[in-house]
TORKOL-4160 file (C-alpha; in steps of 0.2 Angstrom, whole numbers, padded with zeros to 4 digits, m for minus):
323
<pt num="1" X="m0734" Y="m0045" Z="0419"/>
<pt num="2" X="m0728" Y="m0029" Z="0428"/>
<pt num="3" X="m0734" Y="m0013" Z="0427"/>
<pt num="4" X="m0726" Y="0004" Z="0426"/>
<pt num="5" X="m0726" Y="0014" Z="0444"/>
<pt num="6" X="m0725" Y="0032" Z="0433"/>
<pt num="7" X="m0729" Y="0039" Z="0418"/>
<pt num="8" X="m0713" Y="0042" Z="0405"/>
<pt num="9" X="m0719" Y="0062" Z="0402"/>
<pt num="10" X="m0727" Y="0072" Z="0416"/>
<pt num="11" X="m0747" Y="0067" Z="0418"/>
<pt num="12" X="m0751" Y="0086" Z="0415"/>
<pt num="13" X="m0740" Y="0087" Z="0396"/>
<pt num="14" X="m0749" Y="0070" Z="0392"/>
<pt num="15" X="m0767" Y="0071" Z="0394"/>
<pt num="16" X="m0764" Y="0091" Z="0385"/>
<pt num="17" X="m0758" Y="0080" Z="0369"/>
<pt num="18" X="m0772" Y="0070" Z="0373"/>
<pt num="19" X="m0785" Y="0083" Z="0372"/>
<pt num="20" X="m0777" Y="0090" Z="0358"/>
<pt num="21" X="m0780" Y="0074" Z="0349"/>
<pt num="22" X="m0796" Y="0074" Z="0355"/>
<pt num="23" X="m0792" Y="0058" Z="0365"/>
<pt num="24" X="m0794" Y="0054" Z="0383"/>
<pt num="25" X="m0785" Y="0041" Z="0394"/>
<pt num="26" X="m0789" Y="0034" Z="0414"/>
<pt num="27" X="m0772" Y="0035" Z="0427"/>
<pt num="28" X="m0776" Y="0020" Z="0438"/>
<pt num="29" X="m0775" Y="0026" Z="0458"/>
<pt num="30" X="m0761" Y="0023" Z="0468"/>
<pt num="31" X="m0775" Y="0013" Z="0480"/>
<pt num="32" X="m0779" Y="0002" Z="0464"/>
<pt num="33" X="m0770" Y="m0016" Z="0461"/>
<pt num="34" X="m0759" Y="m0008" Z="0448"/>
<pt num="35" X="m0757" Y="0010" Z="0440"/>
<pt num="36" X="m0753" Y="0011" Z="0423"/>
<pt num="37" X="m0760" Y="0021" Z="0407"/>
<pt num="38" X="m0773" Y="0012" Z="0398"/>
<pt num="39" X="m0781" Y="0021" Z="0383"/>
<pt num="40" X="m0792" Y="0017" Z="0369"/>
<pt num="41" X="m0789" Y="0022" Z="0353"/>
<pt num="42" X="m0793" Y="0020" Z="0333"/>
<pt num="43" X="m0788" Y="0009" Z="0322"/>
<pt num="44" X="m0795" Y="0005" Z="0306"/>
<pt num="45" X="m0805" Y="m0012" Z="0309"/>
<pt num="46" X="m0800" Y="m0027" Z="0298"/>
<pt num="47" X="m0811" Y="m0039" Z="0286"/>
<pt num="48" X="m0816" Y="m0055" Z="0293"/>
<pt num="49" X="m0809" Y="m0051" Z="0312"/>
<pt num="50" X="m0810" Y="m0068" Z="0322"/>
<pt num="51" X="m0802" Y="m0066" Z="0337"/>
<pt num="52" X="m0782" Y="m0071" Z="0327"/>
<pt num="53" X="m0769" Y="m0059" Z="0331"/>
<pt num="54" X="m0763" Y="m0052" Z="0313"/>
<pt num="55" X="m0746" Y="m0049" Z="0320"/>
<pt num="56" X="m0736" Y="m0050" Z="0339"/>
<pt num="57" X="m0717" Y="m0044" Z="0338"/>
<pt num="58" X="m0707" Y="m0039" Z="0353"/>
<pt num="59" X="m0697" Y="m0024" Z="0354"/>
<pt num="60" X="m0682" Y="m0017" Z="0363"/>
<pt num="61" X="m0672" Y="m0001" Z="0362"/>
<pt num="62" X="m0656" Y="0010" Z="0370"/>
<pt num="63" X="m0647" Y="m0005" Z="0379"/>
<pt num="64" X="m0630" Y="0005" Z="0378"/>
<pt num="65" X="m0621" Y="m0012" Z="0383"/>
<pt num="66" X="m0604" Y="m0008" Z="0389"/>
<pt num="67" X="m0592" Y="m0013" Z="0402"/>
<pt num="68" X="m0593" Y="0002" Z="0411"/>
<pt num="69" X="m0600" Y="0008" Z="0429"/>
<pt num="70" X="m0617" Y="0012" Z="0432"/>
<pt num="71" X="m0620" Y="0033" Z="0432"/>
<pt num="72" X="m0631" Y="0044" Z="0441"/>
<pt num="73" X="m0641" Y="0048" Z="0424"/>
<pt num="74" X="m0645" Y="0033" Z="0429"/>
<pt num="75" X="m0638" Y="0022" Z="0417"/>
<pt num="76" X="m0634" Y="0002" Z="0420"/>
<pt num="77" X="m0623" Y="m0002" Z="0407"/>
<pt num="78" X="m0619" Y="m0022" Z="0413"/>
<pt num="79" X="m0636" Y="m0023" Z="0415"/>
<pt num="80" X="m0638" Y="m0023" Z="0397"/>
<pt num="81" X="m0633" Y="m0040" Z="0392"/>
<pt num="82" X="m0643" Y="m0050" Z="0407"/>
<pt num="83" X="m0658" Y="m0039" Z="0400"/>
<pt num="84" X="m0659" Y="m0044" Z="0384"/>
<pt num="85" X="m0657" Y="m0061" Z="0389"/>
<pt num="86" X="m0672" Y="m0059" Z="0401"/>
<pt num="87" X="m0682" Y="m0049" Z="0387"/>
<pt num="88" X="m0680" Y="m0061" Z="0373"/>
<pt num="89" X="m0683" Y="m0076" Z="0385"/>
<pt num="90" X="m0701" Y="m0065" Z="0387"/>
<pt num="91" X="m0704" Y="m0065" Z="0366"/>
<pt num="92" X="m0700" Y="m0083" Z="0365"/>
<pt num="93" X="m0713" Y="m0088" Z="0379"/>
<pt num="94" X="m0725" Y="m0078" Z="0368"/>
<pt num="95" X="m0726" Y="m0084" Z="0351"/>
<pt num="96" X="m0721" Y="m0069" Z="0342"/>
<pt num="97" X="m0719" Y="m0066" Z="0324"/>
<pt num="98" X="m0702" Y="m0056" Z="0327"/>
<pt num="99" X="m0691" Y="m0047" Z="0339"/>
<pt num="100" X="m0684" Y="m0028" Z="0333"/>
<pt num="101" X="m0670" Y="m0020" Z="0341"/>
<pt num="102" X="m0673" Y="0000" Z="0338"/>
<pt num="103" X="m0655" Y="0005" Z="0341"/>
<pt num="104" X="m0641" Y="0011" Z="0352"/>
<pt num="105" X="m0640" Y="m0007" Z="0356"/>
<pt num="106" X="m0622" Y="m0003" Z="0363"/>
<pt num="107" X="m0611" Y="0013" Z="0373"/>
<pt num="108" X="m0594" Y="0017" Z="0361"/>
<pt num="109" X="m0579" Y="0013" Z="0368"/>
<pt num="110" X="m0569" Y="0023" Z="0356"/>
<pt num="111" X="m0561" Y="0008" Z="0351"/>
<pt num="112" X="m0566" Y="m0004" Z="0336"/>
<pt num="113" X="m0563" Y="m0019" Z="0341"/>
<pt num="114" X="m0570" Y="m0017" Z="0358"/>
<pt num="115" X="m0584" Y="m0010" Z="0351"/>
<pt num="116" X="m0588" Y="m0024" Z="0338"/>
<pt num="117" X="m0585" Y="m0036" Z="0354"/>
<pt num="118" X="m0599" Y="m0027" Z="0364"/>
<pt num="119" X="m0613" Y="m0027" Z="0347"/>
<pt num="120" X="m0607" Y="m0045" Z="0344"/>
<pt num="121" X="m0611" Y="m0050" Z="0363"/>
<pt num="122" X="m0627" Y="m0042" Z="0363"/>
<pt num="123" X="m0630" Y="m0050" Z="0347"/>
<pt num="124" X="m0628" Y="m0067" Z="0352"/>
<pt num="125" X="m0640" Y="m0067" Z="0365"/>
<pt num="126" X="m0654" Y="m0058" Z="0354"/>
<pt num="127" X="m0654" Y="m0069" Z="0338"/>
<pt num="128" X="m0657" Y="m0083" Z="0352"/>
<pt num="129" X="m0675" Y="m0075" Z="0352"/>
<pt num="130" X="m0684" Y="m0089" Z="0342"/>
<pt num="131" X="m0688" Y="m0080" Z="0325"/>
<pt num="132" X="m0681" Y="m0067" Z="0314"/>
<pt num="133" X="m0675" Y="m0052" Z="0322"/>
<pt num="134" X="m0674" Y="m0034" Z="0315"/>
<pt num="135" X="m0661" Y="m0021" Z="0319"/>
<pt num="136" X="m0661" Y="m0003" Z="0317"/>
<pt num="137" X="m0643" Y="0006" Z="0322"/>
<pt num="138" X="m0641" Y="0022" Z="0332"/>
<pt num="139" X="m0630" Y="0035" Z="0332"/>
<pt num="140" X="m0622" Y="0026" Z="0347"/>
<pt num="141" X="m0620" Y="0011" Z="0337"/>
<pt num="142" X="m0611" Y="0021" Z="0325"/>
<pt num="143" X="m0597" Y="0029" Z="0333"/>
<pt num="144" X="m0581" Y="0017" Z="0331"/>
<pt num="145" X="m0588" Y="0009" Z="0315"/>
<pt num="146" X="m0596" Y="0007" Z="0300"/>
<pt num="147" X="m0616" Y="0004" Z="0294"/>
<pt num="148" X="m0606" Y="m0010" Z="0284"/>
<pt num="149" X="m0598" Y="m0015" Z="0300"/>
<pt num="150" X="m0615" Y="m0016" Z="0311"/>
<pt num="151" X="m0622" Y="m0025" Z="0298"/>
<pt num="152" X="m0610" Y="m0037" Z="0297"/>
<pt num="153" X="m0609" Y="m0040" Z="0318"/>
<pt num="154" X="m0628" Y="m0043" Z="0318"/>
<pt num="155" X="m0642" Y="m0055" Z="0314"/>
<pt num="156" X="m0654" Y="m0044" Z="0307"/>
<pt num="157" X="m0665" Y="m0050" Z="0293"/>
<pt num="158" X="m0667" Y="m0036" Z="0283"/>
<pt num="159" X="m0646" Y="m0034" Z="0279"/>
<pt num="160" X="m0649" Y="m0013" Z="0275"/>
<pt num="161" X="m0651" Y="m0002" Z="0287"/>
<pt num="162" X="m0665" Y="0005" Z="0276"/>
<pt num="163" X="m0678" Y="m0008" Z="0272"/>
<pt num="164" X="m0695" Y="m0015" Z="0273"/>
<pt num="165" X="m0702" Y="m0034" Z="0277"/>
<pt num="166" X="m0722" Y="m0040" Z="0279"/>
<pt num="167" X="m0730" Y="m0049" Z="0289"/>
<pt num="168" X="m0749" Y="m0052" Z="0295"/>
<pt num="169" X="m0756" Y="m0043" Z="0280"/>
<pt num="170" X="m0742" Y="m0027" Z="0287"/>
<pt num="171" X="m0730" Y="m0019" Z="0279"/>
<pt num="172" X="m0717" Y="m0015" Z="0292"/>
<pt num="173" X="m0705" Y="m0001" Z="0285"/>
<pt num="174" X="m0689" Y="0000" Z="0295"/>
<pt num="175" X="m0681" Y="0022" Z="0293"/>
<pt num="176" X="m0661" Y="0024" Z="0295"/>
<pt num="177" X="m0663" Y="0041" Z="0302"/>
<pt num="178" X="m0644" Y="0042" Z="0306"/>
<pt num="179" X="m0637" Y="0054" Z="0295"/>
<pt num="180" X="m0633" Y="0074" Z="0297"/>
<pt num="181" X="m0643" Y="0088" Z="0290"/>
<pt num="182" X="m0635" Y="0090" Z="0275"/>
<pt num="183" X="m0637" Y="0072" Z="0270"/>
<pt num="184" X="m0622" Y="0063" Z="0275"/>
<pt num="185" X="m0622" Y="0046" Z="0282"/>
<pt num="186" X="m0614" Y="0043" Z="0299"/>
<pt num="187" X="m0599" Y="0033" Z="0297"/>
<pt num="188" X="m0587" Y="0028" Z="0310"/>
<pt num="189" X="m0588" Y="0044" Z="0322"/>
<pt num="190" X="m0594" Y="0057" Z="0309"/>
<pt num="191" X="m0610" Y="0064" Z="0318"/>
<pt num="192" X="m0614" Y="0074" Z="0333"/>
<pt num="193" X="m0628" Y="0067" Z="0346"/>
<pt num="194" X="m0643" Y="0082" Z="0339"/>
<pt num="195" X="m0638" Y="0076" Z="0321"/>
<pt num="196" X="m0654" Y="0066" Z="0314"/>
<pt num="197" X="m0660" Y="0066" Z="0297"/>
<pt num="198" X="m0669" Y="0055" Z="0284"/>
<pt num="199" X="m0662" Y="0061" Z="0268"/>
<pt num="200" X="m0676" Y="0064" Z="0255"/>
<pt num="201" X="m0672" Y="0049" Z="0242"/>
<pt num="202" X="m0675" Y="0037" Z="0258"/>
<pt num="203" X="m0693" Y="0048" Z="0260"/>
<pt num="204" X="m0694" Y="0044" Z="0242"/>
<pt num="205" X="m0690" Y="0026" Z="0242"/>
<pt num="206" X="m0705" Y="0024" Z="0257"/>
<pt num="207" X="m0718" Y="0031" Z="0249"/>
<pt num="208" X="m0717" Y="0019" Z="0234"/>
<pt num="209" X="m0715" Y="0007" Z="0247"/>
<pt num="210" X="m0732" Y="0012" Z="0253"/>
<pt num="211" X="m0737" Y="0015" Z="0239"/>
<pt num="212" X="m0735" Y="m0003" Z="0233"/>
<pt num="213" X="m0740" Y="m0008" Z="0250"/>
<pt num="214" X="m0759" Y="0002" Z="0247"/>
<pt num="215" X="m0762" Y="m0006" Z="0230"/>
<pt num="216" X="m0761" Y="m0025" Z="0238"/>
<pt num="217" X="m0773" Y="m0018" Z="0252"/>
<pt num="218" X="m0761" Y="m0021" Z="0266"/>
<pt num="219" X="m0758" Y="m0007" Z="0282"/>
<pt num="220" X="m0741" Y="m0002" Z="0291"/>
<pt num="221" X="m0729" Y="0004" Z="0301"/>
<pt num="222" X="m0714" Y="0008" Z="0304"/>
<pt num="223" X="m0697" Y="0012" Z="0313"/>
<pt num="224" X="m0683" Y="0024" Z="0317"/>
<pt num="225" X="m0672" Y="0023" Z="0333"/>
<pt num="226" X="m0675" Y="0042" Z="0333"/>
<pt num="227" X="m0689" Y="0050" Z="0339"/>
<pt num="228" X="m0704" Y="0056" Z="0328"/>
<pt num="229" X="m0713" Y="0065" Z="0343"/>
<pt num="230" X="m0715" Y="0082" Z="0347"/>
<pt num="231" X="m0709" Y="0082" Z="0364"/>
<pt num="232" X="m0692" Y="0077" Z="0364"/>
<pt num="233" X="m0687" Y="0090" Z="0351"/>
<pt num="234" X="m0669" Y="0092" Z="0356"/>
<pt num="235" X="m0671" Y="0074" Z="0350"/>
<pt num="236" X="m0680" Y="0074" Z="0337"/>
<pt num="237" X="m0677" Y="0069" Z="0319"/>
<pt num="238" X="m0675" Y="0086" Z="0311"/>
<pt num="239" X="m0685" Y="0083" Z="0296"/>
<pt num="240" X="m0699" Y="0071" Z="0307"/>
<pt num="241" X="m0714" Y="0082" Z="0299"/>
<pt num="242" X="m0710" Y="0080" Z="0281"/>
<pt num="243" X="m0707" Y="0061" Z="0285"/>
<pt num="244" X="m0725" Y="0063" Z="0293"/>
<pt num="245" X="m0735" Y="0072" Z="0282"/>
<pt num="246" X="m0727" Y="0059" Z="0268"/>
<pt num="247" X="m0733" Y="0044" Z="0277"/>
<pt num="248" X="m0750" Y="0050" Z="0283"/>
<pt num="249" X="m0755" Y="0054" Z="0264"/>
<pt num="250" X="m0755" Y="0038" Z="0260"/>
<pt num="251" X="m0769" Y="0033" Z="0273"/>
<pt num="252" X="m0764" Y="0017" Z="0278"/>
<pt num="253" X="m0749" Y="0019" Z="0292"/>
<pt num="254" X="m0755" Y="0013" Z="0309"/>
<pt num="255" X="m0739" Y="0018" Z="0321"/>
<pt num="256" X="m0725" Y="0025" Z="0325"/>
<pt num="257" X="m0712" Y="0016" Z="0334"/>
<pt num="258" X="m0694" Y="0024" Z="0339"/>
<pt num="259" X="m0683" Y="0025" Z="0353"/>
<pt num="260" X="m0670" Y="0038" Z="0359"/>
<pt num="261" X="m0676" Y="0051" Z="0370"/>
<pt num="262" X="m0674" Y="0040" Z="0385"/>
<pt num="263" X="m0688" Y="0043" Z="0396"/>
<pt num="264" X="m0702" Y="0036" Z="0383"/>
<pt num="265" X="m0719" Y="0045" Z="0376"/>
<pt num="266" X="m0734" Y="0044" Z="0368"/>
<pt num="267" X="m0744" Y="0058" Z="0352"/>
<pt num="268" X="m0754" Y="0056" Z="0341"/>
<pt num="269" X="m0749" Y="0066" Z="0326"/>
<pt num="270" X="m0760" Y="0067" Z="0310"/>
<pt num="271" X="m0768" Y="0050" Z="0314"/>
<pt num="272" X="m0754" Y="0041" Z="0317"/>
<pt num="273" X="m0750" Y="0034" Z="0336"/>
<pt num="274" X="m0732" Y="0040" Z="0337"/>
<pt num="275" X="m0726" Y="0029" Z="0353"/>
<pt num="276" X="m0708" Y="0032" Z="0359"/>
<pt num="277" X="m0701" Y="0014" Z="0369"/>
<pt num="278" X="m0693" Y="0016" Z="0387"/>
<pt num="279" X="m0674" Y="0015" Z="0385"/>
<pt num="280" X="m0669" Y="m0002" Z="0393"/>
<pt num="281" X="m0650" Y="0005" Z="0401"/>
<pt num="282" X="m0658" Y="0018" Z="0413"/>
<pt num="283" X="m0663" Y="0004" Z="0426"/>
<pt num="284" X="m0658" Y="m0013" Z="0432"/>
<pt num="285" X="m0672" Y="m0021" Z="0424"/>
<pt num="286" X="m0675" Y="m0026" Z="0408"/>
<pt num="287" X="m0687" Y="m0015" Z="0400"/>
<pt num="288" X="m0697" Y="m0020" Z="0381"/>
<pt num="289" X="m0714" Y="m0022" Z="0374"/>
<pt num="290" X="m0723" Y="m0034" Z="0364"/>
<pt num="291" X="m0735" Y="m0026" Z="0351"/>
<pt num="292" X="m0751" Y="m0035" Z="0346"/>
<pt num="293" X="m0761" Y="m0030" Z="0330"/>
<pt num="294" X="m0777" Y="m0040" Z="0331"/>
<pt num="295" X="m0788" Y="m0042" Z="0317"/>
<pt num="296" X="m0801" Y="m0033" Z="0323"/>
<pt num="297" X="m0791" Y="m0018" Z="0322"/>
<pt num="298" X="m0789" Y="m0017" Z="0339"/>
<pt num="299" X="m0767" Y="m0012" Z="0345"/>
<pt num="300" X="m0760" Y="m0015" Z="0362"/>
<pt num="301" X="m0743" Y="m0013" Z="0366"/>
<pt num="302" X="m0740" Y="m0019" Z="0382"/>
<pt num="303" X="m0724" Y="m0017" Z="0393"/>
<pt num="304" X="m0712" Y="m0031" Z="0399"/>
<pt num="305" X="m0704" Y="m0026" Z="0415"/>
<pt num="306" X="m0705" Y="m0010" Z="0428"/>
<pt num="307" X="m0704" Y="0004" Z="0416"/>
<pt num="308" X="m0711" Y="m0001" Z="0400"/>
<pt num="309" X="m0727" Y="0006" Z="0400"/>
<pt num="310" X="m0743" Y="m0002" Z="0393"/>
<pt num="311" X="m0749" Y="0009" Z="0380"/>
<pt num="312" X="m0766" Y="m0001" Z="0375"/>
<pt num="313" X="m0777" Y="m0008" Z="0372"/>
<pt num="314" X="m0781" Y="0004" Z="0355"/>
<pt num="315" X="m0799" Y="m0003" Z="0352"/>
<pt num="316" X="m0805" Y="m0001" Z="0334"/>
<pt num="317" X="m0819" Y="0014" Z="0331"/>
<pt num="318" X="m0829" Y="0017" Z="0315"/>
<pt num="319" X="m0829" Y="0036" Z="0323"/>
<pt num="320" X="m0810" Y="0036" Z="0325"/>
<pt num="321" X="m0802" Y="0038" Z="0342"/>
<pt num="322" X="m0813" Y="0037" Z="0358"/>
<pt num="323" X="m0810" Y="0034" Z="0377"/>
């Protein structure tokens, strides 16, 4: 496995959000075999722990795919395709439960047809990954067509853009934060790149999910392609705190995982480990994760490729979070 060479957020702005948290994490030195971050944090520990893994899924997120050249950002939009190839051929060697694309899977042509083209491309090569596979579109995604239109060019098993599936004794609820301030849905160009909003009806909709998710005695998670997390607040859904506070009441929503803000990052916000992924088109290499959730309570989310950093192992803690 390969190990990330550099934090995604400056060392300084990290461990602060750390301490804040009243965590504490260990930078490996550049003399050491490999540097990457390696923190141990709380999860709530689960009955009759042996060892089993509750749930392993793979995750990828902002491959921009487009036949265009690669930019100074940097941004390697070819690279897309072979990526996803390599990342998925990563999950099936893994034995994974699913794979879950977090959006922006291409970069808009302003044209339809070659849009679909791109989404359909990128498609083919992720529902080879041997399992269901999840999608959830970005405001890229959404530029030259329709949420009926990405729907119907993808393989994702929940068929809405809003949703929720389980798995593992996990209730995995999937946000559609792709809609302005006011409430209105993207659709076919009708947003601006700041616009990110999860209307209050879909907040609504969640919380009986959890809701219903509690009274069965099962945990969760869940999914946005935008970010949750403080740092990237240009970014940032607008209404993230509501959707927050709502899903930290209920007392049984683990993580956060989103995309977007394209260097990566890490809080830990109200109890919940709120982990933005590594855009995959701002390098040649492929850049994903595969999450474990043992059942010992224990999360590790562990980086494929250069760039992807290892956020893990969360060790369980009757205490809560500790180094």
């Amino acid at each position: 496995m390969n190990f990330p060479t550099r934090l995604p957020i400056p060392r300084r702005k990290f461990l602060h959000s750390l301490a804040a948290a009243g965590l504490s994490g260990t930078i490996l030195t550049k003399a050491e075999e490999h540097q990457f971050l390696r923190l141990r944090l709380g999860l709530p520990a689960q009955p009759g722990g042996d060892g089993t893994d509750l749930v392993r899924f793979g995750i990828i997120t902002d491959t921009h795919y487009g036949d265009l050249d690669d930019t100074t950002r940097p941004r390697y939009f070819r690279r897309s395709l072979p990526n996803v190839t390599e990342a998925v051929a990563g999950f099936n060697e893994s034995d994974l439960d699913f794979a879950i694309h977090l959006g922006d899977v291409i970069q808009e042509t302003h044209n339809r047809n070659a849009s679909l083209a791109l989404l359909q491309a990128i498609d083919a090569e992720f529902s080879k990954f041997d399992g269901p596979v999840h999608y959830v579109p970005g405001n890229h995604d959404l530029a030259d067509f329709s949420k009926a239109d990405f729907l119907a060019h993808t393989s994702g098993a929940g068929g809405q853009t809003q949703y929720a599936f389980d798995q593992g004794g996990y209730r995995f609820i999937v946000f559609d934060a792709c809609h302005r301030a006011d409430g209105v849905p993207y659709n076919n160009g009708n947003y601006a790149w700041t616009d990110c909003f999860i209307p209050p009806q879909q907040i609504e909709w969640a919380s009986g999910v959890l809701d219903d998710a509690k009274s069965s005695g099962m945990r969760a998670m869940a999914f946005a392609h935008q970010n949750f997390d403080r740092f990237g607040n240009s970014f940032r859904i607008a209404n993230a705190d509501a959707v927050i506070a709502m899903l930290a009441s209920k007392g049984i929503v683990d993580a956060l995982f989103s995309g977007h803000q394209h260097g990566g990052n890490y809080e830990f916000i109200e109890g919940i480990h709120v982990i933005t992924l590594v855009a995959n088109v701002d390098g040649p290499d492929r850049s994903a994760a595969i999450v474990r959730i043992a059942a010992d309570g224990a999360l590790e989310v562990a980086g494929i490729g250069k760039r992807q950093p290892n956020w893990g192992p969360y060790a369980a803690s009757a205490d809560g979070p500790n180094p």
